[in-house]
C-alpha positions in Angstrom: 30.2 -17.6 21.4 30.7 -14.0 19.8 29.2 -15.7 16.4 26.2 -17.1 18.5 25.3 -14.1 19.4 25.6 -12.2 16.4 23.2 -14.7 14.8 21.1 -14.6 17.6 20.9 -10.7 16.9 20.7 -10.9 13.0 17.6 -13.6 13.5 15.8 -11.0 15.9 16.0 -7.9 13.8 15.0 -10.1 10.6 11.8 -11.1 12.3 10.9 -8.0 14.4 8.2 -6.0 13.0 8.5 -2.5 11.4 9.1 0.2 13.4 8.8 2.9 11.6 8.1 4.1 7.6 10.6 6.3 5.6 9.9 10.1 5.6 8.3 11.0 2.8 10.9 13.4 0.6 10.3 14.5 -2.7 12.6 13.1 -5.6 12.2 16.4 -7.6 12.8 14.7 -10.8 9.3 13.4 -11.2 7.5 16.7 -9.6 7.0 17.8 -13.5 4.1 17.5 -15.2 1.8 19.0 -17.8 -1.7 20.7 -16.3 -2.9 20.8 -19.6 -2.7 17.0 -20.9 -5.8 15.5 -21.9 -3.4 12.0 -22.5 -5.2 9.0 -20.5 -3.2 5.6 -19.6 -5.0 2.9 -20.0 -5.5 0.9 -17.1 -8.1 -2.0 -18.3 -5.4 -4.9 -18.4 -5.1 -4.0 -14.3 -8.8 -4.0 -14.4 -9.4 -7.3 -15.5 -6.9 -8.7 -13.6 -8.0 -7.6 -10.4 -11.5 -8.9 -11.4 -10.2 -12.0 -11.8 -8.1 -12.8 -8.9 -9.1 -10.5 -6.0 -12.0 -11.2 -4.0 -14.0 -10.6 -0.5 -12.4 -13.3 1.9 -12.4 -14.5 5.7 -13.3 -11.3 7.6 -13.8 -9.4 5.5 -10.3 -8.6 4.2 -9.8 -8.8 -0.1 -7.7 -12.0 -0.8 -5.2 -12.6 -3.8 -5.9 -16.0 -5.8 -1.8 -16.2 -6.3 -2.0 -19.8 -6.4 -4.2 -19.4 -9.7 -2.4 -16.9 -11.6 -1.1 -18.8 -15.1 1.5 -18.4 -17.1 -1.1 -16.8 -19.6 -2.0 -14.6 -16.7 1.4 -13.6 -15.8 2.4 -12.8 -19.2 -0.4 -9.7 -19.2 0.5 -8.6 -16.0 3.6 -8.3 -17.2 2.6 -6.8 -20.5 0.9 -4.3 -18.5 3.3 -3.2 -16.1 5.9 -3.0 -19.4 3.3 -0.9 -20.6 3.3 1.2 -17.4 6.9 1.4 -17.8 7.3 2.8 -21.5 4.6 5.9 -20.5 6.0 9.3 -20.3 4.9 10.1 -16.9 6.4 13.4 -16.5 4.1 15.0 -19.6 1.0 13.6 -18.6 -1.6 16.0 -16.5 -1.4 15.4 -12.4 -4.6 14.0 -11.9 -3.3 11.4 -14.4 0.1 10.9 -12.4 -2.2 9.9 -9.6 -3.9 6.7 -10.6 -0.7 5.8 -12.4 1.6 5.5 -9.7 -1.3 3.9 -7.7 -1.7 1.5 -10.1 2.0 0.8 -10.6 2.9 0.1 -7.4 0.3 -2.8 -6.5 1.1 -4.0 -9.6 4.6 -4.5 -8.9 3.7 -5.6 -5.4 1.4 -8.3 -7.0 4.0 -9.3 -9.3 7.0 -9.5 -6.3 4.6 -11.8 -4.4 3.9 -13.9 -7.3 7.4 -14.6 -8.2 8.4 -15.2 -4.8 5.2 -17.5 -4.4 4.6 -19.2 -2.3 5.5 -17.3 1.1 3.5 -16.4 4.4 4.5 -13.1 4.1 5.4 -10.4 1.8 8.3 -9.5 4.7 9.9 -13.1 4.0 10.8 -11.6 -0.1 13.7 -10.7 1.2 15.3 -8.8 -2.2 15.8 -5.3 -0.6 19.4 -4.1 -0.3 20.9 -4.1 3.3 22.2 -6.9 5.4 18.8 -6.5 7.9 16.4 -5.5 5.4 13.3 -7.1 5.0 10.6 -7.3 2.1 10.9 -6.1 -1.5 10.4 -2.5 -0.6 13.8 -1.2 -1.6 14.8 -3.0 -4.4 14.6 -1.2 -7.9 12.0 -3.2 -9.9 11.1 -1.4 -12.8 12.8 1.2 -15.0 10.3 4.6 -15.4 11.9 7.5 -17.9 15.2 5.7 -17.6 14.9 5.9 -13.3 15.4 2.9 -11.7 12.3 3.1 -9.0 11.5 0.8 -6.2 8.7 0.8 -4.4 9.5 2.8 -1.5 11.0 5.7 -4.5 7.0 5.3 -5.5 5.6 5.4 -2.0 7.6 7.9 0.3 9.9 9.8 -2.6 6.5 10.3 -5.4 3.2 9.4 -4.1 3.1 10.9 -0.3 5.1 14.2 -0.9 3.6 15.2 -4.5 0.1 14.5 -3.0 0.4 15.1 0.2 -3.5 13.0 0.9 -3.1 10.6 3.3 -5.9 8.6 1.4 -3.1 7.3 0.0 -2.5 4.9 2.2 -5.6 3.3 1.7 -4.8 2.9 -2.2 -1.8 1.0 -1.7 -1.7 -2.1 -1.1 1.1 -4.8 0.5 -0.3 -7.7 0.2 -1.0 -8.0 4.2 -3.5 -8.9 5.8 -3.3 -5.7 7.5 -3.3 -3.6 4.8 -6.3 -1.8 3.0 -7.9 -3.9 0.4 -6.4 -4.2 -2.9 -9.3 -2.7 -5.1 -10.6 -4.4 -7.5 -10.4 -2.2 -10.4 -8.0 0.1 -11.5 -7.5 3.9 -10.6 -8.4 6.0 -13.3 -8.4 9.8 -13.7 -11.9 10.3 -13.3 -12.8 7.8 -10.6 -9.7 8.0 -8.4 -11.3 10.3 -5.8 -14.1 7.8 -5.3 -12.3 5.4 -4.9 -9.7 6.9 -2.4 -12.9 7.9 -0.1 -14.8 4.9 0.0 -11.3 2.5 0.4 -10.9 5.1 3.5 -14.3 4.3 4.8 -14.1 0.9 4.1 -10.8 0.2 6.5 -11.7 2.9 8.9 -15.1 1.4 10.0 -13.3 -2.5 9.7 -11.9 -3.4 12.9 -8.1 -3.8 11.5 -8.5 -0.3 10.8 -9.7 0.7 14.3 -11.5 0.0 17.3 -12.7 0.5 20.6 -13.2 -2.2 23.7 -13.8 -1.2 26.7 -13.3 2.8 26.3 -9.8 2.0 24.8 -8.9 2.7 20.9 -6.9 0.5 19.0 -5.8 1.0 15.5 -3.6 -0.2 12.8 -0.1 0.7 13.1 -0.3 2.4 9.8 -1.7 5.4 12.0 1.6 5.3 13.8 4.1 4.7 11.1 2.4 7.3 9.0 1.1 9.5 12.1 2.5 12.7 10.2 0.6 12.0 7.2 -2.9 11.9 9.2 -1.8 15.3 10.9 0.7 14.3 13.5 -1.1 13.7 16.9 -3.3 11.7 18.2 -5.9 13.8 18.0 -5.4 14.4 14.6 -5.5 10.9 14.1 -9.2 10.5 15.6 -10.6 13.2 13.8 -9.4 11.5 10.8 -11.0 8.3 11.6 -13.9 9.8 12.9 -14.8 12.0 9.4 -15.1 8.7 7.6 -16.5 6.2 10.0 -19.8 4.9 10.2 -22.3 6.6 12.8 -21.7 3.9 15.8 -18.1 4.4 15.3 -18.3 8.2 14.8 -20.3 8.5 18.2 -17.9 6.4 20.1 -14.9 8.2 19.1 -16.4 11.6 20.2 -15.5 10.6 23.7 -12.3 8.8 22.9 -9.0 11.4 23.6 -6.0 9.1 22.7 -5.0 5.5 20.5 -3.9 3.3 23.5 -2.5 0.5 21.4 -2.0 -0.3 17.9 -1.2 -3.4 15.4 -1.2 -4.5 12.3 -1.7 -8.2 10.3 2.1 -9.3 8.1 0.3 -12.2 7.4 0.0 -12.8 3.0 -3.4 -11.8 1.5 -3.7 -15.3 -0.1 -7.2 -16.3 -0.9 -5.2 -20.2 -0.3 -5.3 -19.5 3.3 
């Protein structure tokens, strides 16, 4: 009975959706870097495999061709994030950093989903450390400056507290439904801001990103996992969303005072479905 129950526990906390994100807390070792480097990564093998694989699907939402990615294909991606791997990140300039990491980690998070292909959801890769962990989120993946780093290490430990721009979480991508779009091209130096803004209009103004029926606001739950990131409050929240959505949704938010629900879309980006 006691082992019933136990499995009965172990099924529920495997299945029940994420709570809450790690705190963002600076790994110091990679907070070097050299203001005055002119040294650029190149990014065009991420390029033209976005091109090639990520388009506008049902509703809206970017989809992932996994299904079609080749051998041929595989082999560059790899290549690429190999590439990634053998770059001396620490002595490049910070706007450089930026786009790199980016770029990195959706890379990685396109390669985890391919090898685990095919799955509903990117929470079934189940390769993290920890008896309930779900997702590939903690597992070390690739080996930067002789660091073993995993994507959360990029996320919460690099990317948030180095940057501290919550347009971050619009660059990222995990392969979800609910997530921003992956883009489709690369981050670079000089077009990274660009970027970050119109990805932050884009999922603003889509309804996964927020809404309001009936007087009430709904939004994804990235606004709550990450609500320190967008300034800590509701309100904060809402006059984030409200500096990068469209005028019908600015206007509506002007009278709206709190989020009364949010949610948020596990479901694989896979242009298959």
């Amino acid at each position: 009975m006691r082992a019933a129950l136990v499995l009965i526990l172990i099924l529920i906390l495997l299945r029940a959706p994420a709570a809450a994100a790690p705190q963002a807390e600076l790994w110091a070792r990679w907070a070097a870097n050299d203001p005055a480097s002119e040294t650029r990564v190149d990014h065009a093998p991420w390029s033209g495999f976005l091109a090639r694989f990520v388009a506008p699907g049902a509703g809206g939402v970017a989809r992932v061709a996994y299904a079609k990615v080749g051998p041929e294909d595989r082999a560059r991606l790899d290549a690429y994030v190999e590439a990634l791997a053998r770059v001396p990140v620490s002595t490049l300039a910070r706007a450089e950093q930026r786009p790199y990491w980016i770029n990195l980690y959706n890379a990685l998070t396109v390669r985890v989903v391919i090898e685990a292909y095919p799955v509903a959801s990117i929470r079934d890769i189940r390769i993290s450390p920890g008896l309930f962990a779900s997702g590939p989120w903690g597992k070390k993946l690739v080996r930067i400056e002789g660091e073993a780093l995993s994507l959360d290490d990029i996320e919460h430990r690099i990317l948030r507290p180095i940057f501290a721009d919550p347009r971050i979480h619009y660059a990222l991508n995990c392969a979800s439904i609910g997530c921003p779009d992956l883009a489709r091209s690369a981050y670079t130096r000089e077009g990274t801001e660009a970027m970050l803004d119109a990805a932050a209009r884009a999922f603003v103004n889509h309804p996964r990103g927020a809404r309001i029926e009936r007087g009430r606001l709904r939004v994804s739950s990235i606004y709550d996992w990450f609500k320190a990131d967008f300034g800590g409050s509701d309100a904060a929240v809402i006059q984030h969303l409200g500096s990068y959505a469209a005028p019908d949704l600015a206007d509506a938010l002007r009278g709206i005072r709190k989020i009364d629900d949010h949610g948020y879309d596990w479901s694989l980006n896979d242009a298959a479905r």
